[in-house]
N, C-alpha and C positions, 0 to 999 in steps of 0.2 A: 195328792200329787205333790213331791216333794222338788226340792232343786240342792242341788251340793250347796253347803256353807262353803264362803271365801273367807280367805281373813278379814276382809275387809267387811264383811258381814257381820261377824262375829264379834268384833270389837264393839258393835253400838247395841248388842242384845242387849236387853235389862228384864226382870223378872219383878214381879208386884202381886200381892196377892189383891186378886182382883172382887170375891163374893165371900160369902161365908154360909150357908145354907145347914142347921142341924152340925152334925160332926164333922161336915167333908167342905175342906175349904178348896176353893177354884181358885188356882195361881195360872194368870196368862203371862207367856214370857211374848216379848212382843221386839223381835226382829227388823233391823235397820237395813233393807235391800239397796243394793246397783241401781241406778239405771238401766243396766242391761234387760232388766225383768219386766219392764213396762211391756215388751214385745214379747217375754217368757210365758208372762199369764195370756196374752191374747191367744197364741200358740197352743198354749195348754186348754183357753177355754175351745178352741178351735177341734182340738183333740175328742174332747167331751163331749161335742157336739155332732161330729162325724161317728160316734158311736152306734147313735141314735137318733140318724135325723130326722128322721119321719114322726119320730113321738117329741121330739124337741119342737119341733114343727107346730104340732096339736098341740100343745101343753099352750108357745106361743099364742095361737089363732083364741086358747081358751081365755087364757090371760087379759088378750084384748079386748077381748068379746064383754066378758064380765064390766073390764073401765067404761068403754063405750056405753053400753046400758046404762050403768051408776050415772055418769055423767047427761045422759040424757034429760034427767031428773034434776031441776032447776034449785041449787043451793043444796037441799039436803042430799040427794045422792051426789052431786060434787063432794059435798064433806063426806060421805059416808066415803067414797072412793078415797080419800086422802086417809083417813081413816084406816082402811082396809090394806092400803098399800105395803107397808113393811110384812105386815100377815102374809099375803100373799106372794111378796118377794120371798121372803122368807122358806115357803113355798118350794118356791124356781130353786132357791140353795138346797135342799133336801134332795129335791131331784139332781140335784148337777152331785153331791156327795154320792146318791145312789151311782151315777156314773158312772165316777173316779173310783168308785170300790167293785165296779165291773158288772153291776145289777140292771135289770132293767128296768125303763124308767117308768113311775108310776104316777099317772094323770092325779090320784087323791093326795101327791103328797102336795097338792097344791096348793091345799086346803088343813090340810094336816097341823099349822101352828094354831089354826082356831079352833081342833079338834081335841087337842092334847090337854090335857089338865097341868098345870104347871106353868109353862109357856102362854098358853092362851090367855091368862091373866097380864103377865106381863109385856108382850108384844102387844096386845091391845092398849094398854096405858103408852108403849111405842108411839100406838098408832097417834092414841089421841094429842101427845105432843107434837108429833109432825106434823098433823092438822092445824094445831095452833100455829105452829110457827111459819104455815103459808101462809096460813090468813095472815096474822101479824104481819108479816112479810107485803102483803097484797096491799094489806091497812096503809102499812107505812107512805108505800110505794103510789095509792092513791090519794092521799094527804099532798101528799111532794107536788102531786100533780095540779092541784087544786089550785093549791099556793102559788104554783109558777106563773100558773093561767092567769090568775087574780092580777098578778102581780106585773105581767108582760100587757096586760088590757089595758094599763094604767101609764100615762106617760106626766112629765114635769107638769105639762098646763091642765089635764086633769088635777092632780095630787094640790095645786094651787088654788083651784077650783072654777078655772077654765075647761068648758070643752074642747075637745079637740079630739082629734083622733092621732096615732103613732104608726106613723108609718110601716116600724119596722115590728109592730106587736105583733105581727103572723109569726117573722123570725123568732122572736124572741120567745112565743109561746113552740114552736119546732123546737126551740132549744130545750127547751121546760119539760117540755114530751121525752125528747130523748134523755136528759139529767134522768127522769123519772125512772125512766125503762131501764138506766144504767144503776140503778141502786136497786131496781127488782131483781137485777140479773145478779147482782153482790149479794142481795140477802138471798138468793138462791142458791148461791155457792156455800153459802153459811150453812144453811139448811144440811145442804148436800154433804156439808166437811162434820156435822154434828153426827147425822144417824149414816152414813154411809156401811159401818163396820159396826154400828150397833144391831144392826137385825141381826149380820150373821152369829153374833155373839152370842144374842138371847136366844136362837132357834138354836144353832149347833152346839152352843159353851154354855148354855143356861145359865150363864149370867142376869141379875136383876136389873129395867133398863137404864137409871144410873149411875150403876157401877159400868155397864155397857157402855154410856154412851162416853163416859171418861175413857174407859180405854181403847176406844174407837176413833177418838179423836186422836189418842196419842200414837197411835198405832200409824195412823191418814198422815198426823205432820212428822212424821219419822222417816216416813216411805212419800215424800212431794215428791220427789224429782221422778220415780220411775213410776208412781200416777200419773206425775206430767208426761212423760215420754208416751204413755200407756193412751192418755189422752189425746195427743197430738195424731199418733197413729190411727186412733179409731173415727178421728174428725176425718180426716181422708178416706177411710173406710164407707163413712156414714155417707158421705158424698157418692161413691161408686154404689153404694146399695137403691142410692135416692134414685137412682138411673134410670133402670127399669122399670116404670111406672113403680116405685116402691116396694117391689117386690124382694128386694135383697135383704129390706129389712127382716124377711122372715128365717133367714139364715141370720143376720147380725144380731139380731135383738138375745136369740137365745146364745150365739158364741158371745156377748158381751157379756151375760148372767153368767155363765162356765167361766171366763177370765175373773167375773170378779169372786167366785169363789175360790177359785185359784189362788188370786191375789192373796184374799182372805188364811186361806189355808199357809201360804208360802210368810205371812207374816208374822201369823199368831200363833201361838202353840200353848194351848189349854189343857191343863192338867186338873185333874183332878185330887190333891194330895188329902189321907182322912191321920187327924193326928192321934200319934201313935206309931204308925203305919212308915214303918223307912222304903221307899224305892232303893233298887240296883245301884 
């Protein structure tokens, strides 16, 4: 799904050769959008989704079904689900590409990045860095906590080494809690800003994952503002879906995968060039 270049588009392209695989090098040119398009992809993934709602639908329920389970399973199926995550997203992109090229959608391609030979090496070393960097993330973020607690229990005529108690250590340890939760929520955005654009790279652009996740990230801070707008919009959304006893999520969750393939598509443009070989 394409969108017309503006000029104002066009001036921030830039081109990088991004892998090198054998004789055929992969150059992604990677496109400066509007704001305007933060609403373009929702629209579009909205499109994608009304193709085929009913398999978009299953695909969802299957998607969830699989986390749930993993996650039932105490530390290892949590990691195993963190793990599996981009594989899987990865997944939802294939089908949302089947879509946009007018196909119908096929429940295995859900599975398909752990099937493929090529891919499945690399989206799995994906995975297993996004798992590290929750946990990292988690580590960090429970460390923080410890420290504040420690540190909020403890007032002057303790530290002096008087008892006593501090009146206001409950506050002070709420504050500690919150600092805490607000540096989880930061290294989640990090997370987020690192592999966002690296799955669909390595599933659809067979990119290696860090050459991916380089130009995944440059691709995300090129394109902030109409991710922000894109965001803004879907946080209202997420709210109106919540309504329903949550039921709207089953419409949201798969138009959000369609937008961000869209996005994906409307950003990146991967080529294939084999030297030697002049294009048009």
């Amino acid at each position: 799904m394409a969108y017309p270049n503006t000029a104002e588009d066009g001036l921030d392209d830039e081109s990088a050769p991004a892998a090198s695989e054998g004789s055929v090098n992969v150059v992604v040119t990677i496109h400066a959008r509007g704001a305007e398009r933060g609403t373009q992809w929702l629209r579009g993934g909205w499109r994608l989704f009304i193709a085929a709602p009913g398999m978009w639908i299953v695909l969802t329920i299957v998607f969830l079904l699989i986390f749930i389970m993993l996650n039932l399973v105490p530390v290892i199926g949590m990691l195993l689900a963190l793990v599996l995550a981009p594989a899987l997203s990865g997944g939802v992109l294939l089908a949302a590409r089947d879509a946009d090229a007018g196909r119908p959608l096929d429940l295995g391609r859900l599975f398909e990045p752990l099937l493929t030979q090529g891919v499945r090496g690399d989206i799995v070393i994906l995975g297993l860095l996004y798992a590290g960097a929750h946990v990292a993330a988690a580590v960090v973020s429970m460390l923080l906590l410890l420290v504040t607690a420690d540190l909020s229990a403890l007032d002057p005529g303790q530290l002096s080494g008087h008892v006593g108690v501090d009146p206001g250590s409950a506050a002070s340890m709420g504050l500690g809690v919150l600092f805490a939760c607000l540096i989880w929520l930061a290294l989640g955005v990090a997370v987020m800003v690192v592999f966002f654009y690296a799955i669909p790279l390595i599933v659809l652009a067979a990119l290696p994952p860090i050459h991916a996740i380089g130009q995944g990230v440059r691709g995300l801070l090129r394109n902030a503002l109409p991710l922000l707008v894109l965001g803004l919009v879907w946080t209202v959304l997420a709210l109106l879906a919540s309504l329903p006893m949550m039921l709207g999520w089953l419409v949201l969750w798969p138009v959000t995968w369609a937008a961000w393939y869209t996005s994906y598509r409307d950003i990146f443009d991967p080529a294939e060039v084999i030297p030697g070989v002049s294009g048009d």
